[in-house]
C-alpha positions as CSV (number, residue, x, y, z in Angstrom):
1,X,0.0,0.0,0.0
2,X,1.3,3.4,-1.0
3,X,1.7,5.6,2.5
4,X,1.2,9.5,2.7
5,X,1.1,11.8,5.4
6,X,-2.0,13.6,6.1
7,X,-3.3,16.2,4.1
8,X,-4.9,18.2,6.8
9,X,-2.5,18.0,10.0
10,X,-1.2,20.3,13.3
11,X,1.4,18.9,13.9
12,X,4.2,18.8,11.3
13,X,7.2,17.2,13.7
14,X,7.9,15.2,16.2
15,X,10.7,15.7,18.6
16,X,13.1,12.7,19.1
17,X,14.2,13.1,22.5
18,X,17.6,10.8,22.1
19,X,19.0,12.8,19.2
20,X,17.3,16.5,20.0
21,X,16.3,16.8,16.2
22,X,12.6,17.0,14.9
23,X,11.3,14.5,12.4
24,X,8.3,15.2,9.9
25,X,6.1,12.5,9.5
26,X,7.7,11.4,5.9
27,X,10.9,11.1,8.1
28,X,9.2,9.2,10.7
29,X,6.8,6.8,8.3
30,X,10.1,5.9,6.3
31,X,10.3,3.8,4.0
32,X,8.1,0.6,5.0
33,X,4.9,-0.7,3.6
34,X,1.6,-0.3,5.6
35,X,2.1,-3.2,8.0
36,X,5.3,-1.9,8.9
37,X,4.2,1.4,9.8
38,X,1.2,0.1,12.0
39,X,3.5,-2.6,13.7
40,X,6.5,-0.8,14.0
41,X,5.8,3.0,14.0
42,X,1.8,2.7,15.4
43,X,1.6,0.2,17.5
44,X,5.0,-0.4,18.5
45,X,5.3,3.4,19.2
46,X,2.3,3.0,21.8
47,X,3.7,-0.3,23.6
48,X,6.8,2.0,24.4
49,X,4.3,4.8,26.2
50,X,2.7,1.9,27.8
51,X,6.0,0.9,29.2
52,X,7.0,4.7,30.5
53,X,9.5,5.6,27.4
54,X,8.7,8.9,26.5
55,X,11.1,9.1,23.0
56,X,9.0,10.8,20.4
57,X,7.4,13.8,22.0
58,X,5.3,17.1,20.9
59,X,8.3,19.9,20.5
60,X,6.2,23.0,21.9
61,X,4.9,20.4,24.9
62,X,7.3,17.8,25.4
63,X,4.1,15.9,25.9
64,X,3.8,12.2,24.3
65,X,2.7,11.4,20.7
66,X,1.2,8.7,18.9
67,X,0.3,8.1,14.9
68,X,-3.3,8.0,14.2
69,X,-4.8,7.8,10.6
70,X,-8.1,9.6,9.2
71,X,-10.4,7.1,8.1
72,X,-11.1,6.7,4.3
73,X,-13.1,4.2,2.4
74,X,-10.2,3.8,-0.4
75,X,-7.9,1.5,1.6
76,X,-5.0,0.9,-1.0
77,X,-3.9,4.8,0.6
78,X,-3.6,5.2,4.8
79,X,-3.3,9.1,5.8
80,X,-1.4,8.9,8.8
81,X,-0.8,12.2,10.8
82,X,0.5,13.0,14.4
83,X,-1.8,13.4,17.3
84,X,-1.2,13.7,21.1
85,X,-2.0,10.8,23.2
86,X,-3.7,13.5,25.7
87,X,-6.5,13.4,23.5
88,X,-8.0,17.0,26.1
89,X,-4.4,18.7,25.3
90,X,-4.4,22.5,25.1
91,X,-1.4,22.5,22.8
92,X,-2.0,24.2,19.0
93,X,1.2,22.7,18.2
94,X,3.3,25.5,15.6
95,X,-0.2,27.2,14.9
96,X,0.2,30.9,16.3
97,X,4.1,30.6,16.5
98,X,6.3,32.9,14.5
99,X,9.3,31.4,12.4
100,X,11.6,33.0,15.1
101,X,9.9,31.3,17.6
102,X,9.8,28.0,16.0
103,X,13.4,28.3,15.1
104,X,14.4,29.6,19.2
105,X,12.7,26.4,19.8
106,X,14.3,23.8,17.3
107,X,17.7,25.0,17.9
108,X,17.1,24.7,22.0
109,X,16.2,20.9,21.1
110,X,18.8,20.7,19.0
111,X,21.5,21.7,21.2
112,X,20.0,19.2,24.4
113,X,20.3,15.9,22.3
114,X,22.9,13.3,22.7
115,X,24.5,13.7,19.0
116,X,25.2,17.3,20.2
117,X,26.3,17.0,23.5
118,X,28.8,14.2,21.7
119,X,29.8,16.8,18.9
120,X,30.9,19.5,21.5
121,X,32.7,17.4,23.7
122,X,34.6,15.6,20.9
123,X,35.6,19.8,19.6
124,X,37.0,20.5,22.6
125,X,38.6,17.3,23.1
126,X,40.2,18.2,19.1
127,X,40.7,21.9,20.2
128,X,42.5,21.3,23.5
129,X,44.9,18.7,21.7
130,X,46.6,21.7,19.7
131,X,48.5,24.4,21.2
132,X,47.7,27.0,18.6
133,X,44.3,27.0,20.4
134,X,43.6,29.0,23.6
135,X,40.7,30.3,25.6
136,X,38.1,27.3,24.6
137,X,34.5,27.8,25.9
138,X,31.4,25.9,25.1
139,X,28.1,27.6,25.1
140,X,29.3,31.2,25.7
141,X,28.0,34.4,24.8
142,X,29.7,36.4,21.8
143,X,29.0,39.9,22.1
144,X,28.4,41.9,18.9
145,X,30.2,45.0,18.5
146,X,27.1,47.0,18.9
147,X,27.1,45.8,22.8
148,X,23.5,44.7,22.7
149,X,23.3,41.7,20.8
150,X,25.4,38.4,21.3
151,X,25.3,34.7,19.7
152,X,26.2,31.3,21.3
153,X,28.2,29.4,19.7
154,X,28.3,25.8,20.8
155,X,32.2,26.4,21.3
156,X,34.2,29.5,20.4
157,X,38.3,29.9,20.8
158,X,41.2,31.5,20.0
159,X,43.1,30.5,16.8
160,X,46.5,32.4,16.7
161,X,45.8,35.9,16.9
162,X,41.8,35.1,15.7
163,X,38.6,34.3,17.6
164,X,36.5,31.4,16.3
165,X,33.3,29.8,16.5
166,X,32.4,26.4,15.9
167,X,28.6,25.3,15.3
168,X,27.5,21.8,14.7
169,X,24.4,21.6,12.1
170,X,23.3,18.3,13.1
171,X,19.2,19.4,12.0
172,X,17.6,21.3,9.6
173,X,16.9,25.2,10.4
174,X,15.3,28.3,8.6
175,X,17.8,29.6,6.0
176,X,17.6,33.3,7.5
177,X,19.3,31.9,11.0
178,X,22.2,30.3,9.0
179,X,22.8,33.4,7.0
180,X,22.3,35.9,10.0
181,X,25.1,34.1,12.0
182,X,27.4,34.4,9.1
183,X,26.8,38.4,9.0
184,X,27.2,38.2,13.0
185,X,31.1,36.5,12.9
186,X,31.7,38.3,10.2
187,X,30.4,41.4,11.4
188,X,32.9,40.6,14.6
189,X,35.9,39.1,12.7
190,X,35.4,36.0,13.7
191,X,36.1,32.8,11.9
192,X,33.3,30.6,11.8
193,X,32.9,26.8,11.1
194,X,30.0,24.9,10.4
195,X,30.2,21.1,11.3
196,X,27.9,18.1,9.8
197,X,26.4,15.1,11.5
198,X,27.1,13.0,7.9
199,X,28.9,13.8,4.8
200,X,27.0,12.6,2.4
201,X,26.6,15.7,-0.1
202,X,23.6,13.2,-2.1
203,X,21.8,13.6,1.2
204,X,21.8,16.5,2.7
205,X,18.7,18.4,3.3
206,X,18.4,22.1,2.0
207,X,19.3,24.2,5.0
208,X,22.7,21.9,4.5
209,X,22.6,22.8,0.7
210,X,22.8,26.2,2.0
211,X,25.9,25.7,4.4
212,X,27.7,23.2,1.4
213,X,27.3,25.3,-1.2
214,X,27.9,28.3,0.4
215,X,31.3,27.4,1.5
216,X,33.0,26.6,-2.0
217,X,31.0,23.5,-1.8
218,X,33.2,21.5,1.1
219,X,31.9,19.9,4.4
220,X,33.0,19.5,7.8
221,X,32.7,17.4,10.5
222,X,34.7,15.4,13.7
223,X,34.5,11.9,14.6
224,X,36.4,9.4,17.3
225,X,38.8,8.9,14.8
226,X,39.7,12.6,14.2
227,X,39.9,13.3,17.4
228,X,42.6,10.1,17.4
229,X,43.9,12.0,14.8
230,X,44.1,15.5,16.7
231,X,45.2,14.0,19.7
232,X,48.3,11.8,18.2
233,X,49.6,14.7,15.7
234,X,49.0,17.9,18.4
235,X,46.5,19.6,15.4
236,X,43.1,19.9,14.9
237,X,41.9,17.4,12.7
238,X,38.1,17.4,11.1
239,X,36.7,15.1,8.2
240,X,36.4,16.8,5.2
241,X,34.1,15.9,2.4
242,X,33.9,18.7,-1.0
243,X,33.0,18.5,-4.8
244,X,36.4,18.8,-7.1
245,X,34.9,19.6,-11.0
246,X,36.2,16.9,-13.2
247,X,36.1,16.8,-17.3
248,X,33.7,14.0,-18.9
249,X,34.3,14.1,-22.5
250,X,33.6,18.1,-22.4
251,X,31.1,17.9,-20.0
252,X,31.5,18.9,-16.4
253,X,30.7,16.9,-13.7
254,X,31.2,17.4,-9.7
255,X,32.9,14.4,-8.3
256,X,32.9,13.6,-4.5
257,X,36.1,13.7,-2.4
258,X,36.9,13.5,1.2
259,X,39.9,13.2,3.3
260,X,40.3,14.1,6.6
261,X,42.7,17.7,6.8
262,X,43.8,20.4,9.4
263,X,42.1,23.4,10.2
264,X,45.5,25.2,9.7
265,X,45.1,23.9,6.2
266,X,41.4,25.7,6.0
267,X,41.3,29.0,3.5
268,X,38.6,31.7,5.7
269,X,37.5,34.6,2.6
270,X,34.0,36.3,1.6
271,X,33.0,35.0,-2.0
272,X,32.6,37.3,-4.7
273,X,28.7,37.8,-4.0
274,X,29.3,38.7,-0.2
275,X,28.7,35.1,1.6
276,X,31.5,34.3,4.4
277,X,32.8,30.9,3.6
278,X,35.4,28.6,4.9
279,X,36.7,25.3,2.5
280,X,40.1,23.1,2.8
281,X,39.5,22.7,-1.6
282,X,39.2,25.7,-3.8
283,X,36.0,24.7,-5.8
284,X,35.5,27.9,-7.7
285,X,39.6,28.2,-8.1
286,X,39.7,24.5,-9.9
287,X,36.4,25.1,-11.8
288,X,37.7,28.3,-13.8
289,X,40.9,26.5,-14.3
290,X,38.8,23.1,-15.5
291,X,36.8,26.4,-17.9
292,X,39.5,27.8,-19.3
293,X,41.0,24.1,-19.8
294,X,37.8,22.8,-21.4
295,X,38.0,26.6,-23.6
296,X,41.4,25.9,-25.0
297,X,40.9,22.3,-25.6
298,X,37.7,22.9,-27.7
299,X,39.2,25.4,-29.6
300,X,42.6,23.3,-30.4
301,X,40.0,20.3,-31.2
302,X,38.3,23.1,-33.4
303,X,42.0,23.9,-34.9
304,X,42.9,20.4,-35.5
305,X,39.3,19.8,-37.1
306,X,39.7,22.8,-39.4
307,X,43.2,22.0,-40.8
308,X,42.1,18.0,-40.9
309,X,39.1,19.3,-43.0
310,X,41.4,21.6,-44.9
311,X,43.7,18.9,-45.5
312,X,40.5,17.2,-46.8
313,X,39.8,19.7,-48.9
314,X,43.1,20.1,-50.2
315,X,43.8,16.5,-51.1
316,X,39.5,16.3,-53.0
317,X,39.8,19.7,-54.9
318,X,43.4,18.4,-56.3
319,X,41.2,15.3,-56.7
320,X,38.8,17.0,-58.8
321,X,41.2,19.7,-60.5
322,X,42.7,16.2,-62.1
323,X,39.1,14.7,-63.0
324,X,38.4,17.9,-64.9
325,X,41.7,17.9,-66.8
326,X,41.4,14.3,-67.5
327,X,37.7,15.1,-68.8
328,X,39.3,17.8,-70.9
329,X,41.9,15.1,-72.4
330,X,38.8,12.4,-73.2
331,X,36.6,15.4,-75.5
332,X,35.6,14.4,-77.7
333,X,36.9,11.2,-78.8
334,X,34.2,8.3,-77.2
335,X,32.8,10.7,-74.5
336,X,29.8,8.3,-73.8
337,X,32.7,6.5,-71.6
338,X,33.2,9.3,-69.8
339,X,29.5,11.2,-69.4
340,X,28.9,9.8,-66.3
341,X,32.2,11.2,-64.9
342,X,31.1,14.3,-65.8
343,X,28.2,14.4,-64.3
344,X,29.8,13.5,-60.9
345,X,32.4,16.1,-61.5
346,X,29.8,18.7,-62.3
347,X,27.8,18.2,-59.1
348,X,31.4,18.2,-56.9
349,X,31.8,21.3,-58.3
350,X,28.8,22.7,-57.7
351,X,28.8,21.6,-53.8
352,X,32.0,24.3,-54.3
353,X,29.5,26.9,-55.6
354,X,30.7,26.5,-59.7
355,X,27.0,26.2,-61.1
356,X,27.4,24.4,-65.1
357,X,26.0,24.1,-67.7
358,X,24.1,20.4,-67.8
359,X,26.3,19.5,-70.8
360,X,30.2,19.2,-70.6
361,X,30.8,21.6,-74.1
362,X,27.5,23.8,-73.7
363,X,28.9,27.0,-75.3
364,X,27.6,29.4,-72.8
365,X,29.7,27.8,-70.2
366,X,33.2,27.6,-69.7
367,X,34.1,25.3,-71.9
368,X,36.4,27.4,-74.8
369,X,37.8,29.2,-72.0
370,X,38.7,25.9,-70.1
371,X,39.7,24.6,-73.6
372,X,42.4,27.4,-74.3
373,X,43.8,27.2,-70.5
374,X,44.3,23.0,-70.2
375,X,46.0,23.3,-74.3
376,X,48.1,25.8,-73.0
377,X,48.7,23.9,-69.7
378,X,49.5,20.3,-71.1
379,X,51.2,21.6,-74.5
380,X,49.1,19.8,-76.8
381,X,45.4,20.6,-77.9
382,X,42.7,18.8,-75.8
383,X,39.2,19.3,-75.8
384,X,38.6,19.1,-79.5
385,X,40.1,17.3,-82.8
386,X,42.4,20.5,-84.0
387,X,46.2,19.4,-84.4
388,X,48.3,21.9,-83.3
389,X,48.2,25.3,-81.9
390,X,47.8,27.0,-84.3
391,X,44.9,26.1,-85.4
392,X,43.2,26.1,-81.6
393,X,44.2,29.8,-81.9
394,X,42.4,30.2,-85.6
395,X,39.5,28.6,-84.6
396,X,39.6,30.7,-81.2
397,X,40.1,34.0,-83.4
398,X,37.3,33.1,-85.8
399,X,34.5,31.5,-83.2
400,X,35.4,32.2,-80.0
401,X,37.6,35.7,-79.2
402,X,36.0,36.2,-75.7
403,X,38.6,33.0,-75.0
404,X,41.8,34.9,-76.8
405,X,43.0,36.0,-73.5
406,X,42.8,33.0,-71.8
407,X,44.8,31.4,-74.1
408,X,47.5,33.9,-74.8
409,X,47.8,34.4,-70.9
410,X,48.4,31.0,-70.4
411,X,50.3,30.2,-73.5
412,X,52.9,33.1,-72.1
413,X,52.4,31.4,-68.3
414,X,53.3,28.2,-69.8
415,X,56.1,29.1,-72.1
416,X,54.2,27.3,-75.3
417,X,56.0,30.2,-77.5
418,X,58.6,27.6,-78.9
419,X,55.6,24.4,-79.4
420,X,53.3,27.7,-81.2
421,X,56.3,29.1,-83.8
422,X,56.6,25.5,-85.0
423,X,53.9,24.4,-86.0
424,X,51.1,25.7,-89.2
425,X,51.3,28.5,-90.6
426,X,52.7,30.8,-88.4
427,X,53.0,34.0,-90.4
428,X,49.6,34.3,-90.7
429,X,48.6,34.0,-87.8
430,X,50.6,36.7,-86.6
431,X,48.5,38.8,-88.4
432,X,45.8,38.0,-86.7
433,X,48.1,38.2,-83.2
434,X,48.4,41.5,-84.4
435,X,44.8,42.3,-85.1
436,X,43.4,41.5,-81.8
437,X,45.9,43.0,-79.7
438,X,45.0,46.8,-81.7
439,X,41.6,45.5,-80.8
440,X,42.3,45.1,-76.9
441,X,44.2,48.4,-77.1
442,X,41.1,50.6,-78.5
443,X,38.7,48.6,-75.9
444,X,37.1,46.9,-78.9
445,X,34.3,45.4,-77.4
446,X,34.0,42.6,-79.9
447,X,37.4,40.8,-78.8
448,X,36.6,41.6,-75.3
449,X,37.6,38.8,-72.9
450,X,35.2,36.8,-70.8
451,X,35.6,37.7,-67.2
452,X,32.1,35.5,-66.1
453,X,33.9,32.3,-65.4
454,X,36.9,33.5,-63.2
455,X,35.9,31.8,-60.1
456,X,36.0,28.7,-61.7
457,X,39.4,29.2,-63.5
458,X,40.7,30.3,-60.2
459,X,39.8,26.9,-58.9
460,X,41.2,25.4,-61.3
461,X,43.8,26.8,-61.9
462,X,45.4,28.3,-58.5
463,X,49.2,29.0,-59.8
464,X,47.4,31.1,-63.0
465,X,48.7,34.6,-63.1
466,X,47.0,37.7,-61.5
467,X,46.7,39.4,-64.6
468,X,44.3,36.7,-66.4
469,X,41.7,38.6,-64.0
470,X,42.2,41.8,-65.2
471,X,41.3,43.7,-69.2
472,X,44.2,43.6,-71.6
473,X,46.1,46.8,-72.0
């Protein structure tokens, strides 16, 4: 059967008399099913009032409780809730109380239970073990420096030249008394140390949160075997337990560590947003370390992934700068070998942002320009069935004169002067050498070069001269 507290209930806690802590009802239910709460939490709790052991008792009364249950017709759900066994009791439990009240009265509980009385004594057993401690008082007043107020700190001391005050969090409490009593020692230059019934940071309850957290996430407390410790090696020894920020494959995570230290070793500051704090571990130090870390090792990943894709890049457009003078090289002799290597070449290309015509020799591509600059590149004519030169550069002349620069450029680039002279008839095509140069010098629109496809011969060509790019003067 599933168990829930009451809805409707006065009573919220229950003291336990042994430890001086209050439980709610969740606490006290625990974890059983329904027949372990009515044997060993109901029935159980009533055989011990029968028998005179007053354990679990109203906190505003002290008077004796028991655990009663509403009755409700759905039985697979038993609302249990607190009640006093004085059925005729005056007591309203927390109803009318302030927080500061409820608090006054929590921490007066707190303070009378066995765990406490244990914590203290085991302190100043620590304390009085090393000599760098003097003047050690448990339960003393600490005047404010206002002379009207004062706390009471469970023990207080001198540490070297500074006053100290020790207070063992062994319960929950109202966030507003934890922070107040750091303004108050700080207020006073005091050193102040918060110390922990368990360190288990999975488990502590909120108002611990807010100690943990606040203090560069570490965790203190003493135990028989730190005071062992304190004893044998004359310095105060405490259990430490703190979050160190660890790397998981970019990712931070907070992993648990604990080892038991020296308050000498402890580091007493005020965090940037104003909160006293004491910690043995540097949480915030090692976690912008870990950042910066994590920063230069994503951007050196990013560096390595760059040049690795550049490499890449490098090694596939040589790749495809090859394909395309090989293509060149195949035209036009059987080309329905080849088509299909075109096609893949043309869609490489245009994942480079070179958009092509559908067809390899579509005159309104590239394709004359291209023919003139792989001629002049391999020093024979590719891309068509002309012989020599000479005739590439009459057929250019008479079809094609947007392509003239392209080929003279690169004819120069590639030193082809010697291959041009012999072969055809080269007197008269220095005529028509002659011819279009007059016409580039006037700006004769008519033998103007084509300048639309300069990306791709760019690409293709990275070692071509700068002046390709430009107008013939």
């Amino acid at each position: 059967m599933r168990l829930e507290p009451a809805h409707d209930r006065t009573y919220e806690h229950v003291l336990d008399r042994q430890t001086g802590t209050w439980l709610t009802l969740a606490d006290y239910i625990g974890q059983g099913d329904y027949g372990d709460v009515v044997e060993h939490k109901r029935v159980g709790l009533k055989l011990k009032l029968n028998n005179g052991e007053l354990r679990y008792v109203c906190p505003f009364c002290e008077e004796a409780m028991t655990l009663a249950s509403h009755p409700i017709r759905d039985k697979s759900v038993r609302r249990f809730y607190f009640k006093h066994q004085d059925q005729h009791s005056p007591c309203a439990g927390e109803q009318g109380l302030t927080e500061a009240a409820i608090c006054a009265k929590r921490f007066a509980h707190c303070k009378e239970g066995a765990a406490h009385k244990q914590v203290k004594a085991w302190l100043i057993e620590s304390l009085s073990a090393d000599p760098a401690f003097s003047q050690i008082d448990a339960e003393m007043r600490w005047k404010d420096i206002d002379g009207t107020s004062w706390r009471q700190p469970d023990v207080q001391c001198h540490w070297r030249s500074e006053r100290c005050a020790f207070e063992a969090q062994l319960s929950t409490t109202f966030l507003h008394v934890i922070t107040k009593r750091m303004q108050f020692y700080e207020r006073n230059k005091g050193r102040l140390l918060w110390l922990f019934c368990d360190l288990d940071p999975k488990a502590f309850a909120l108002s611990l949160d807010d100690i943990f957290f606040s203090n560069n996430r570490n965790a203190f407390r003493i135990s028989q075997e730190t005071v062992s410790r304190s004893v044998a090696s004359s310095r105060f020894a405490l259990e430490c337990v703190w979050y160190e920020p660890a790397d998981r494959n970019g990712r931070t995570v907070d992993q648990i560590q604990r080892q038991i230290i020296f308050f000498d070793q402890l580091t007493f500051d005020v965090s940037a947003t104003g909160v006293p704090r004491t910690f043995y571990f540097d949480y915030e130090g090692a976690l912008a370390t870990l950042k910066r870390k994590q920063r230069s090792d994503k951007e050196e990943a990013n560096r390595l992934h760059r040049e690795r894709q550049k490499q890449v890049s490098v090694t596939e457009d040589g790749d495809l700068r090859e394909e395309m003078e090989s293509l060149f090289t195949k035209f036009p002799s059987q080309w329905e070998k080849y088509e299909d290597r075109w096609i893949k070449v043309r869609a490489q290309l245009a994942r480079r942002g070179f958009h092509l015509p559908f067809r390899f020799y579509d005159s309104t591509g590239p394709f004359y320009l291209l023919m003139a600059a792989y001629s002049a590149k391999r020093g024979e004519v590719v891309g068509c069935k002309l012989k020599n030169f000479t005739a590439l550069a009459n057929s250019l002349f008479d079809q094609h004169k947007d392509a003239l620069w392209v080929f003279s450029v690169m004819m120069q680039h590639y030193n082809r002067a010697t291959e041009m002279l012999a072969q055809g008839n080269i007197a008269n095509w220095k005529t028509r050498r002659d011819e279009y140069k007059k016409a580039w010098k006037v700006g004769d629109p008519f033998y103007a070069p084509n300048h639309d496809f300069d990306d791709v011969l760019k690409f293709l060509f990275p070692d071509a001269p700068d002046r390709l790019w430009g107008d013939p003067v």
